[in-house]
Phi, psi and omega in degrees: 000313164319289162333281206252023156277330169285003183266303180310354173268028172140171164268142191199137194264155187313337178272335187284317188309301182291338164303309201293340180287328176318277227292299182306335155271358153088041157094345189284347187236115178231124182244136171292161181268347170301309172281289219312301189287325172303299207286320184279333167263343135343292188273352152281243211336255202328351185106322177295333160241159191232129177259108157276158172222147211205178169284147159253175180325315188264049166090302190285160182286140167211130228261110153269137190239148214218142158276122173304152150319306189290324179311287155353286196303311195289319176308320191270277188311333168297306205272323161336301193269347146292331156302297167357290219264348172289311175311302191301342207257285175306336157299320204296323215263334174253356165287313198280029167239000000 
């Protein structure tokens, strides 16, 4: 779900992508390239994102991934249901005390 809300602000290749989830959670969130480059040819395959390979900013070729229509769709539904489950937790969390 993340990936692909930082893919929905634009097209961005995979190192930005994780720079840019750090710098938006305020250092708290680091997805290793180990995790990272797997979940994003996942998320190729199934369809929610489509990879171009084009220059990045420092000159060299790099694979930018852009969110699909199916992404979107796939997208709207993860945040649905995380808000569910953030709302239900939270609740769980101001009753038991």
């Amino acid at each position: 779900m993340l990936i692909l809300k930082i893919a929905a602000l634009g097209p961005i290749h995979g190192y930005a992508i994780s720079q840019r989830m750090q710098q938006i959670s305020r250092e708290v969130l680091q997805v290793q390239q180990g995790s990272l480059y797997p979940a994003l040819h996942r998320l190729e395959n199934r369809g929610w994102l489509k990879g171009d390979w084009r220059a990045s900013e420092s000159g060299r070729d790099a694979k930018f991934y852009t969110l699909t229509k199916a992404g979107r769709r796939r997208l709207e539904m993860e945040t649905a249901q995380w808000e569910r489950l953030a709302e239900a937790i939270g609740l769980i969390l101001r009753t038991a005390e």
